[in-house]
N, C-alpha and C positions, 0 to 999 in steps of 0.2 A: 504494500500500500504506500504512496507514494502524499510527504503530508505537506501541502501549501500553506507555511508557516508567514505570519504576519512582522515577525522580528523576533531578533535572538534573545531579548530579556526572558529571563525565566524567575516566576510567581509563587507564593504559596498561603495559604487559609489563616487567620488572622486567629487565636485562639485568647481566651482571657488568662490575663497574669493573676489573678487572686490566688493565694496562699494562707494556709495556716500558720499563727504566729508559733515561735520557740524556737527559729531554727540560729547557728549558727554555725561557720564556715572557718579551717583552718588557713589564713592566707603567707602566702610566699609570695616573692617576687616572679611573676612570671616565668621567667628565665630556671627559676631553680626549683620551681614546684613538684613536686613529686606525688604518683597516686600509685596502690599496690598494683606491680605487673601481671597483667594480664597473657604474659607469653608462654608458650611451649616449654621453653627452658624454663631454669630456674638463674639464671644470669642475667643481674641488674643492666638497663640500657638505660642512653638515653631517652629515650620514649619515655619511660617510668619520671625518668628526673624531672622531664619536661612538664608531667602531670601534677593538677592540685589532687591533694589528700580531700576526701570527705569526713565529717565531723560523724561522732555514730551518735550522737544526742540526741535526744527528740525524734522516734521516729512519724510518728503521727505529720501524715499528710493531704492535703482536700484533693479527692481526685480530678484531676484533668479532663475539661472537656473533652468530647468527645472532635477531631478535629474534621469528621467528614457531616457534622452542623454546626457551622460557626456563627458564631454570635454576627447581627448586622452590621455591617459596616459603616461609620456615618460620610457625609461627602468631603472634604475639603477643610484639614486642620491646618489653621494657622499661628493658631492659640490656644492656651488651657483656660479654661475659666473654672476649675474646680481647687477647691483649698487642701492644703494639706495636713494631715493628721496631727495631733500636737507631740505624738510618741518621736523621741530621738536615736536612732542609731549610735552606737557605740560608733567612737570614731577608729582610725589607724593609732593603735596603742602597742606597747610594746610587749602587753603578751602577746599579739600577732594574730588576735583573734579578733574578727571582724563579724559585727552582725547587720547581715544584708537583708536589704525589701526591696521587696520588687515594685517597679511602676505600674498603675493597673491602668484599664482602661480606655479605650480611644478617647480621646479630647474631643470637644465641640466647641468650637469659635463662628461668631458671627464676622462676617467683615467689619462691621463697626468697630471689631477688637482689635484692628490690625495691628494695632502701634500698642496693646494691655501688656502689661507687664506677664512675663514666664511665670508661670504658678503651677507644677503637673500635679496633679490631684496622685497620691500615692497609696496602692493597696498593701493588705494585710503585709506581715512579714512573710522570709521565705521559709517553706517548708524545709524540714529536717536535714534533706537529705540532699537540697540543693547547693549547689559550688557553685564560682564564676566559670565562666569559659577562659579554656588556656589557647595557646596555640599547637600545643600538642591533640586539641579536641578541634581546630580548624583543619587541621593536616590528614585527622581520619573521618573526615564526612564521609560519607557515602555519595554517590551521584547516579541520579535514574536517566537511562536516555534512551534512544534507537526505539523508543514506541510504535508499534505497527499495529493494525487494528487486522481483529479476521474478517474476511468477505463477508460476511453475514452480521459484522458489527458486534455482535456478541461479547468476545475479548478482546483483551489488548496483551500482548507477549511485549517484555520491555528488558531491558538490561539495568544490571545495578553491579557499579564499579568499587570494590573494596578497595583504597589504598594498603599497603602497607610500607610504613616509612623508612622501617628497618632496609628493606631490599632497596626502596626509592622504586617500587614497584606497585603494579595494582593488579586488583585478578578481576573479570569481569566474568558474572552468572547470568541467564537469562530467571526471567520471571514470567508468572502468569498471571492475571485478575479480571475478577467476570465484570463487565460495564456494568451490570443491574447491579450486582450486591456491593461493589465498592472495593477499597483497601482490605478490608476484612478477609476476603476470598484470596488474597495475593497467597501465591503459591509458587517456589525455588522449585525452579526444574531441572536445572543441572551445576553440579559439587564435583568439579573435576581442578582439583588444588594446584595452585601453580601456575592454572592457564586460566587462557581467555575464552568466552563463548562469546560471539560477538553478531550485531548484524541479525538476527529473526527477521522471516521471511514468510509469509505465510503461502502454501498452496492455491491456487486460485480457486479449489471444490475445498478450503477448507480445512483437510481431510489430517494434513499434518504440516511439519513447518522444515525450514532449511533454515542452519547456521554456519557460520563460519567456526572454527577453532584450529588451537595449536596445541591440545591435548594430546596427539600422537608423535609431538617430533614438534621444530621452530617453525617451520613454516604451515598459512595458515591451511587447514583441507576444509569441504563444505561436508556436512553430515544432516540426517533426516529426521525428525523424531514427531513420535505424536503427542496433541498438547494433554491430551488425556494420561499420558505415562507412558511407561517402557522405557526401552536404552534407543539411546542414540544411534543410528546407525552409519555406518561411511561410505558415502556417495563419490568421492574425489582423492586421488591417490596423485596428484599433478608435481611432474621434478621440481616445479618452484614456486609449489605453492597458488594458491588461488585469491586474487588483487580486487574481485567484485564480482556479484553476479548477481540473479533477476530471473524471474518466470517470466513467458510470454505472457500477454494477456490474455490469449485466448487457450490459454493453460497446456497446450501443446510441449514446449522446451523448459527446460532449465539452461541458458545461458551463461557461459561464466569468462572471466579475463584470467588468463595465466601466462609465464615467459619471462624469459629476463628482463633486466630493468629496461626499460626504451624499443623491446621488442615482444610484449604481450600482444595473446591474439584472444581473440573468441573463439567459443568450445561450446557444443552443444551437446545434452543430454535429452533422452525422451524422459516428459516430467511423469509417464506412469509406468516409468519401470527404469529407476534411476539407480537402484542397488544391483550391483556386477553390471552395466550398460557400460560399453566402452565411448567413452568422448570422443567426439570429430571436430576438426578443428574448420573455420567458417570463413577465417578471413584469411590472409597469405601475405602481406604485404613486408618488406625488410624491414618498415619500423612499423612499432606498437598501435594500437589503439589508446586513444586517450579518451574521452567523454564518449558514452553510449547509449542510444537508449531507443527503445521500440517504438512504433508505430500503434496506433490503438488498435489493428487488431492483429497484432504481433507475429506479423508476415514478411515484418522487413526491420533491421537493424541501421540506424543511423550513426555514425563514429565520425569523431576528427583523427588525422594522422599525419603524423610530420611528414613531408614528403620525402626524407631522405631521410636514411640513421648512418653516420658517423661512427665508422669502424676506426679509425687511427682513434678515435676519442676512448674507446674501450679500452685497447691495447695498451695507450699509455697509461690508463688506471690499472689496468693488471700489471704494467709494469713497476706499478711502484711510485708514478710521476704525481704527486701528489698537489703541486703548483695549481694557482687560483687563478683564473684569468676572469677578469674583470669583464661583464658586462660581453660575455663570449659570442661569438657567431650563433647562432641556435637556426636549426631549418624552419619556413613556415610549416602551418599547417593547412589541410583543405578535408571537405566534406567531403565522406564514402556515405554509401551505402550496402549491404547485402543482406538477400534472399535467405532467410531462415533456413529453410526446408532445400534448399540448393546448394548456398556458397556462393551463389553468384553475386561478384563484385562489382561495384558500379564508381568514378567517380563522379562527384557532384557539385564541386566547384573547384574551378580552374583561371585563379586570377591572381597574382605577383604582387598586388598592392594594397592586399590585405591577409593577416592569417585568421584561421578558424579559433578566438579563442570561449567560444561556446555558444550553444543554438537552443531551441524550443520548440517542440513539433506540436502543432493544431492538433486537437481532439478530432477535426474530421478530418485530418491529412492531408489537405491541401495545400497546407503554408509550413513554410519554416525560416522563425526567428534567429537570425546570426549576429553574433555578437563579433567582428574583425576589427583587429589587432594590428595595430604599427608595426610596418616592415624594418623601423628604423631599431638595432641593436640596442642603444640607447634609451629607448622607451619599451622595452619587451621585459623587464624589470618585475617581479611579482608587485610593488607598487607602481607602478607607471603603467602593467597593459591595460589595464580597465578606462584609466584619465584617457591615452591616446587610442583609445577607440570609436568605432561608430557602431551603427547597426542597420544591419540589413532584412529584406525580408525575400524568401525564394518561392515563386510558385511553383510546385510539385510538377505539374501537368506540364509545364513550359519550359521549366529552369531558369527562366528570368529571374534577376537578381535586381530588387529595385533598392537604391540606398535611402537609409532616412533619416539621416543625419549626417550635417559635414561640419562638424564645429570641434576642431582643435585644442584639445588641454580643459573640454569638459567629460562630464564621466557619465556616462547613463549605468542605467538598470536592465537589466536583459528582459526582452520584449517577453509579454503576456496575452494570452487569447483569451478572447470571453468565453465563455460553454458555447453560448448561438452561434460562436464562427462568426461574429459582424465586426467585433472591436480588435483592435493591437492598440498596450498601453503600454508603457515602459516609466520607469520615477529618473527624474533628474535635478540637477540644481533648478531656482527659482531664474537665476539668472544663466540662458543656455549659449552666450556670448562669447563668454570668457571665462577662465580658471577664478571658481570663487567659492566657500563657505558656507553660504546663503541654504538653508532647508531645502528640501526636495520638493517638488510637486509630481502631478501626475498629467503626462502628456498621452492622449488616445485617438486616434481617427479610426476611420473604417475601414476595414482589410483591403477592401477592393477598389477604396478612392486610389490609385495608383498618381503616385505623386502632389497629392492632398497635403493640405497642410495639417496639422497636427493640434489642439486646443488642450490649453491648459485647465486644468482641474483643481479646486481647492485655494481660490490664489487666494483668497482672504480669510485662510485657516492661519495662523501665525505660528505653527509648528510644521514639524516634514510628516510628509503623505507619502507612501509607497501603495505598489499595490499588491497585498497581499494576498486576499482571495476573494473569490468571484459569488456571488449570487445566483444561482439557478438562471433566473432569468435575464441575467447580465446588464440588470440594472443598475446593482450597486457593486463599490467595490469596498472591501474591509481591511483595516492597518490599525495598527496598533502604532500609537506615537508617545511621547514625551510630555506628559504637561506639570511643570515644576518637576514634583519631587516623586511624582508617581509615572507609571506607562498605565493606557487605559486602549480600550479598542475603538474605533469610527469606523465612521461609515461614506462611505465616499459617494454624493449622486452621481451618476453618469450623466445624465440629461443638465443637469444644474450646473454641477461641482459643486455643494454643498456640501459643506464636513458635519456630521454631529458625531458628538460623543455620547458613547454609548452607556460606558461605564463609569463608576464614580468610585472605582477602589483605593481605597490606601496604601497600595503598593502596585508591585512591577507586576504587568499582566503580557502574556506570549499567547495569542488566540491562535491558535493552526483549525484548519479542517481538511477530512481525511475525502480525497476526492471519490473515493469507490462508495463508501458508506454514507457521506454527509454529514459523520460525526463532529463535534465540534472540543474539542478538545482544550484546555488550558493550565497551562502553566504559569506558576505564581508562586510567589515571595512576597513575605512581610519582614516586619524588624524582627518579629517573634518567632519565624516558623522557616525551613532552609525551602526549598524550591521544589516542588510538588505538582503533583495535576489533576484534575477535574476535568470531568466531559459532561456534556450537557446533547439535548437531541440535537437542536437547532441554534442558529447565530440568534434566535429570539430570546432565547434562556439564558441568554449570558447575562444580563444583567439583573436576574433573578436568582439571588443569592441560595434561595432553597432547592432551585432546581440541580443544582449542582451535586455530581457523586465524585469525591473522591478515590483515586484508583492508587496514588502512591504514598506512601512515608517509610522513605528508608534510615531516618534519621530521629527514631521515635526519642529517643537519649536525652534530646536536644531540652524537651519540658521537663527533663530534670537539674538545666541550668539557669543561674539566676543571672539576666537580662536587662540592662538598662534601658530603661524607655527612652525611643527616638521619637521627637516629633519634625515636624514641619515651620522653619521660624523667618519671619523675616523682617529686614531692618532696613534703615535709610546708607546710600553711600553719602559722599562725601557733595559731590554734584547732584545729591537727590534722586536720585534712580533708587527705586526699589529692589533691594537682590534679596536671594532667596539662598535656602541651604536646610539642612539640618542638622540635629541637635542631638546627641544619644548624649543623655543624663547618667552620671557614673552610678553601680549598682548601692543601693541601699542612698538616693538621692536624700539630705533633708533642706527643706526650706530655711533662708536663712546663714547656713554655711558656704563658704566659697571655695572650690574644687579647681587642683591644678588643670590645665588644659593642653589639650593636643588639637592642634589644627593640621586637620587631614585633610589634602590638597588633589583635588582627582586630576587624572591626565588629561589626554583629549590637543587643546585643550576643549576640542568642539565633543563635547560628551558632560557628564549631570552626576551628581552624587544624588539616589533616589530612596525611597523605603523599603527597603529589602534587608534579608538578615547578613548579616553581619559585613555589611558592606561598606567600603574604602578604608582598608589597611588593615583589618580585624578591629573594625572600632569599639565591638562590643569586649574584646581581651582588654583594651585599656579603660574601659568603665567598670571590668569587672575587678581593676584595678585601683580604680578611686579616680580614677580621668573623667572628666566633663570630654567630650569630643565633637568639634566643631567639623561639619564640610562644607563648604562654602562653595555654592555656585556665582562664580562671580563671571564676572565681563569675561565673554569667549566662551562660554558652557553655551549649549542647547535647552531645550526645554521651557526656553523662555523668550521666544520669539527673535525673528531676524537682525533685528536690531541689539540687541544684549548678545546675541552670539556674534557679531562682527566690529563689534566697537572697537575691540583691542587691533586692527588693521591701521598699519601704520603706528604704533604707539602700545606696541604689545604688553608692557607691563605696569604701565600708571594704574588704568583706570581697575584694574584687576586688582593690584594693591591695593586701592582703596577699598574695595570693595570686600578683600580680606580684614583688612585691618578696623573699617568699620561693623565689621561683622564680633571683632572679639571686642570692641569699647564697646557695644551693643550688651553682649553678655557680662561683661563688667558693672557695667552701670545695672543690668537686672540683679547685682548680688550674687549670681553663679559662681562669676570665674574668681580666682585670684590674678590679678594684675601680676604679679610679680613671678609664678608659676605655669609658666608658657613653654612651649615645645610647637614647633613646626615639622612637617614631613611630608611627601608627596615623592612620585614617581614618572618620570618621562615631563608631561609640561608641568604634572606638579611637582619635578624636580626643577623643572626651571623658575619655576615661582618661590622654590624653597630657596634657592642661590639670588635672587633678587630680593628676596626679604633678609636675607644674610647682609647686604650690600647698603640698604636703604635702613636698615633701626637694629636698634642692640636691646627691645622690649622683650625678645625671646630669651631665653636661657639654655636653648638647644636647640640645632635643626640636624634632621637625617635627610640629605640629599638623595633622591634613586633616581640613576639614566639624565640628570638635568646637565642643560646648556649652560656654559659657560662665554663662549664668544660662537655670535650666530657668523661673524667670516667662516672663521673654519669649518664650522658645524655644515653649510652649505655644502663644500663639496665632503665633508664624511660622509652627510644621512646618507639614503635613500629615497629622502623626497625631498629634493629641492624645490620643485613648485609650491609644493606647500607653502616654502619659508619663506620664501620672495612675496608670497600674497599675504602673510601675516604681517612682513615688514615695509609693508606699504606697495607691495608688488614693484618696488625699481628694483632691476637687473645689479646683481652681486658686484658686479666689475665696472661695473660704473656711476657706484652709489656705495664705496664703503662706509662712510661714516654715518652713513645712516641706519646700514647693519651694528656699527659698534656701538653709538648711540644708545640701543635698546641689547647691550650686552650686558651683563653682570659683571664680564672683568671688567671693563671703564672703571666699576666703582669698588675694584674689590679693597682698595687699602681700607673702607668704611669696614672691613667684617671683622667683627669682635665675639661671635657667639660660637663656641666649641661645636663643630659640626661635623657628623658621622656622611661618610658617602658609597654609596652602593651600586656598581653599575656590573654588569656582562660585561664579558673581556671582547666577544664576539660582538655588541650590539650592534646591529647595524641600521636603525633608526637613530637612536642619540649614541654615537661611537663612544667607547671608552675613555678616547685621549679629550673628552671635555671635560670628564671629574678627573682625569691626571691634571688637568691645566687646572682646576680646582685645588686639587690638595695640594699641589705644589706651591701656587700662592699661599695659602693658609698655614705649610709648615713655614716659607719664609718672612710670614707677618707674623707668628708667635702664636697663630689662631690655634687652640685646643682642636687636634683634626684625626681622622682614621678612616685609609682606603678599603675597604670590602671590594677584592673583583673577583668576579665566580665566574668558572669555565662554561662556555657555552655560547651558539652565534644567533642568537635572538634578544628579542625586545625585554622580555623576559627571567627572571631564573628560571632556568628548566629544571634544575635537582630538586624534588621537593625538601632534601635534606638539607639545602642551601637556600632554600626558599624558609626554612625553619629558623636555619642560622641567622637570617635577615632580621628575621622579627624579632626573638630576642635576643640580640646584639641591639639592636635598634631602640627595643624598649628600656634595655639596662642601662642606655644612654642617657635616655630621658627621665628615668628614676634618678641617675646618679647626679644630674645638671637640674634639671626642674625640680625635683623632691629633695634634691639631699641627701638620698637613700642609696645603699647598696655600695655597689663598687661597677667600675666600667666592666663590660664584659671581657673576659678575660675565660682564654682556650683553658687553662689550669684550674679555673672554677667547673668548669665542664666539667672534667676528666676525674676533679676530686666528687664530682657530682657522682660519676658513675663509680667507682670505687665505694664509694659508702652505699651508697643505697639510699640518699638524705641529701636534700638541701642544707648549703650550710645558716645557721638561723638568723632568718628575718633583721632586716634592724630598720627601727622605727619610725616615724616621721621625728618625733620626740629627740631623738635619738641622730639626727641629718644635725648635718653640717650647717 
């Protein structure tokens, strides 16, 4: 089943915090917490160290809703108007015992309240047996994905990814759950240790399912099984493994991709007698098959394929020749075709001054959507092909190739067909002139206007519109977008363009529907609950809170941690703009006291800090720490219309600053923050924002730099996307406008930096390269600045070790204990190692007790 997903945010069910009072919680510094191990062996790790201990007092606890009927949601928190209890939490003292409550409740604020002072109305204490979250409890979430529903709607077969962080590995199992009974019904269908089952697939009569795995050996084989029970069986025995496959639709084949890297082919098996059936191989060409995918009524295969493969390219990798050549020659590509039931091979586009880098074939087969790609080296780039692309449209019957777009250095969305066959829509920026920022809209004409112009959709929505999925009758079209601090669903008119919004949830909502079924499926996240899914019949149910069944919780653990309430806050800048962010309240919140602070800085910077769990840096580990946590969408974030996300153009870091820095004199003056107890941190642009807040004030008392710019000359030709950087810095050309790039650089002003700053980057990165926090920490060690480089192996944006993704955060938070609080010691590899040796954190030391 094949699911047209509205966007990648993913959601989950909003449950109430009420607890029973008496509980309390033994606390450690993050970094050194320890809880009993859980392993095979009997040999202390870090794992264990990383964990908090649970208190056994008290065990008496109010049970937990039920999460598949969640309490109602109300619309749009700007504000609390509810008071708080007059009971006081023990503060951080030096027995090290800490007694935490949780925040209850969603908030309800009129807009009248926009400017009422923070007041979160606070529930019962926490039950017995409740802990903060550490980051040894981020590291082992669970994560459910690859949902596929069966032909007849009935279930849904899903995968659920174990990490384990000792290996820096994860194992993934399929699942099963009946859509009518819910979560309840989930049922583990396959416990093969070690390995992966990946990918479900269902039959097209139903009957039973296809998976992938690597249960027999490393590479992966496809095997059969029924959803009812039994063993697995093995269908694919392939020298190198099997790289994708797919039923026909008209339930005939099981299709699949195998081959060496760059020269996979297709293989076809009969889908009703797939065990012992030898594979025939479909296509023949010297290089591979790249994108594939059938026809609706699965009598013809459509593939892109390089027109050449590069044998000296091989060779010198067998030989040893390990050299990186930059921005290399690569063959294009062109559209094949072939005959299922034949082999017979067809090509389907033959043209030098575009490659195939991906298509979409019409429900009734007549048309197919191309997506061609720059011939130019230089822009064939994993970030560049999409910008220097256009798109075309082919008719079947004719092989005409008509183009519908020619606009340079903008990026479309790969074409869409309605269900009727009448429309082709595709999303693009608002402005389709030239390289810009600006939200999406949706462009649509009529398949057969040949040469038509194209009419925009939604232009007076002030968020981006894509089109996610279609209406039956191809009236409307559905997306999910950004509004402030939440994703909700719309509805897009076709005949209008008209946007409404559908939904009014307090958190990130992923609406998909499943095209074979009609089911409508959703994925969700709140502050409270990790990322989950609901199906409902119809796109009409979705905003009917009770219609809604629960189908996943792999993360049920979770309502036994205590939780700082995050709301929705927002405050004046400096020039009076209104910016928005949110607020996680550190756990066991009292009215009254003022709490260190951590301002967590999102990347992007065209992207939103929103209400989801535990989202922008682990913010709920430093509230379950005593942190107040700010994320602040300032100037240059989405979700708040065209204009707040393009202001920083030309002048990338004033008005953003202000908008940071008016966000924590905001919490200041409500009595939250301590003024004096500050910490900054962010990664990629919010590392660039943490290095210009370093430069401009010494009100911090720590920053943790991740991936940020230090001089945007250089950075230019490091990244990988230089367009970008030129349209951020007022779009003049690098080479003949430097000081306008330096101008809005951190180094110009680095002698201002006076605050002890941790820096974390990939040795590999190749969006913010490494040698920007070398030119950082080099300055900082020769001004005297308190500094420490973290660089981890790896050639992404990213940490990719989740063991070094662990080391990140606390290293990073032992920073901020030991600069902001006073507390602790810096992290230090010998505190670790004494960690694992005993079996024990070495003990606490207190706020009382700081420097």
């Amino acid at each position: 089943m094949r699911l047209f997903g509205t966007g990648s945010s993913t959601v989950a069910m909003r449950r109430s915090s009420r607890r029973s009072a008496g509980s309390t919680v033994t606390w450690r510094p993050l970094w050194r917490r320890t809880r009993r191990c859980r392993q095979r062996s009997t040999k202390v790790s870090l794992v264990s160290a990383l964990k908090p201990r649970r208190s056994s007092s008290d065990e008496a606890r109010t049970a937990h809703p039920s999460p598949s009927s969640p309490p109602a949601i109300p619309a749009r928190i700007i504000r609390d108007t509810g008071r708080s209890p007059t009971h006081r939490p023990t503060a951080y003292r030096s027995t090290t015992r800490l007694t935490m409550r949780t925040l209850s409740l969603a908030l309800t604020v009129s807009a009248a309240a926009l400017w009422a002072p923070l007041n979160p109305q606070l529930a019962a204490p926490l039950a017995a047996q409740q802990r903060p979250l550490s980051f040894m409890d981020v590291q082992e979430l669970k994560r459910a994905g690859s949902w596929t529903l069966s032909p007849d709607g009935a279930w849904m077969l899903y995968t659920v990814t174990t990490p384990d962080w000792e290996k820096a590995e994860s194992q993934t199992d399929i699942h099963l759950v009946s859509l009518s009974d819910g979560v309840g019904s989930d049922r583990r269908l396959t416990y093969t240790e070690d390995h992966n089952e990946t990918s479900p697939a269902w039959a097209p009569d139903g009957s039973f399912f296809v998976f992938s795995s690597n249960r027999d050996g490393n590479d992966s084989q496809l095997y059969m099984m029924r959803h009812d029970g039994g063993e697995a069986r093995k269908i694919t025995d392939a020298d190198e493994g099997v790289s994708g496959f797919d039923f026909s639709p008209d339930g005939r084949w099981l299709v699949y991709r195998s081959g060496e890297g760059g020269r996979e082919q297709l293989y076809r098996l009969p889908a009703d007698g797939l065990v012992g059936a030898a594979a025939e191989v479909i296509t023949h060409g010297d290089a591979g098959v790249e994108q594939w995918d059938f026809t609706a009524d699965g009598a013809r295969i459509y593939f892109a394929r390089p027109d050449s493969f590069d044998e000296d390219e091989v060779k010198r990798v067998e030989k040893g020749f390990t050299v990186d050549v930059r921005n290399a020659v690569t063959p294009l590509s062109s559209l094949w075709s072939v005959e299922v039931a034949t082999g017979e091979e067809r090509r389907e586009t033959d043209d030098a001054s575009y490659s195939i880098n991906g298509f979409t074939l019409s429900d009734d087969g007549r048309w197919i959507g191309i997506t061609g790609g720059s011939t130019e080296r230089y822009e064939r780039n994993i970030t560049a092909q999409r910008l220097y692309a256009d798109l075309y449209l082919m008719e079947v019957a004719t092989g005409e190739i008509e183009r519908l777009t020619n606009n340079y250095e903008v990026g479309e969305g790969g074409l869409s067909f309605s269900p009727d066959g009448r429309w082709i829509a595709f999303s693009a920026p608002d402005n389709m002139e030239r390289y810009t920022m600006t939200d999406n809209r949706v462009y649509i004409r009529e398949v057969a206007d040949r040469g038509g112009a194209f009419k925009k959709l939604g232009a007076d929505f002030d968020q981006s519109s894509s089109v996610g999925f279609w209406s039956d009758d191809s009236e409307t079209i559905y997306f999910n977008a950004g509004v402030t601090v939440t994703t909700q669903l719309h509805a897009l008119d076709v005949a209008t363009g008209a946007v409404r919004q559908l939904t009014e949830e307090r958190a990130a909502l992923s609406v998909s529907r499943d095209d074979d079924t009609g089911t409508i499926l959703i994925g969700y996240s709140d502050p409270m609950t990790p990322p989950t899914v609901f199906a409902v019949a119809t796109v009409d149910d979705v905003p009917n809170r009770s219609a809604w069944t629960q189908l996943v919780d792999v993360n049920p653990h979770v309502r036994d941690i205590a939780l700082g309430q995050e709301v929705e806050i927002n405050w004046r800048s400096s020039d009076g703009r209104t910016v928005g962010g949110v607020l996680v309240y550190p756990v066991g919140y009292e009215e009254g006291t003022r709490y260190p602070l951590i301002v967590a800085i999102h990347g992007g910077p065209a992207s939103a800090d929103i209400l989801r769990f535990n989202g922008g840096y682990s913010a709920q580990v430093y509230a379950g720490a005593g942190y107040a946590v700010l994320k602040p969408n300032y100037r240059g974030s989405r979700n708040y219309g065209n204009e707040h996300r393009t202001d920083i153009v030309g002048d990338y870091f004033t008005m953003g600053y202000e908008d940071i820095i008016t966000g924590v004199d905001y919490l200041i003056d409500e009595g939250i923050v301590d003024g004096d107890r500050m910490g900054a941190l962010g990664w990629s642009a919010g590392g660039h924002w943490s290095n210009w807040i370093l430069t401009q004030t010494d009100r911090f008392k720590a920053i943790s730099s991740g991936a940020g710019t230090m001089n945007w000359i250089s950075m230019y030709a490091q990244s990988d996307v230089q367009r970008n950087r030129q349209f951020y810095m007022g779009d003049g050309f690098l080479y003949e406008d430097f000081d306008t790039y330096f101008d809005q650089s951190p180094l110009k002003y680095i002698k201002n930096a006076k605050t002890p700053t941790m820096i974390h980057v990939v040795e590999g990165d190749p969006r913010v390269p490494s040698p920007q926090s070398v030119e950082l920490h080099m300055a900082l060690k020769k001004l005297g600045v308190p500094t420490e480089l973290f660089m981890y192996p790896g050639r992404s944006h990213g940490i990719p070790d989740p063991r070094n993704r662990l080391v990140k955060a606390v290293s990073e938070m032992a920073w901020m204990d030991y600069y902001v609080r006073g507390i602790g010691e810096k992290f230090q590899w010998r505190q670790v190692l004494e960690t694992l040796e005993a079996g024990e954190g070495p003990a606490v030391v207190s706020e009382e007790g700081g420097r």
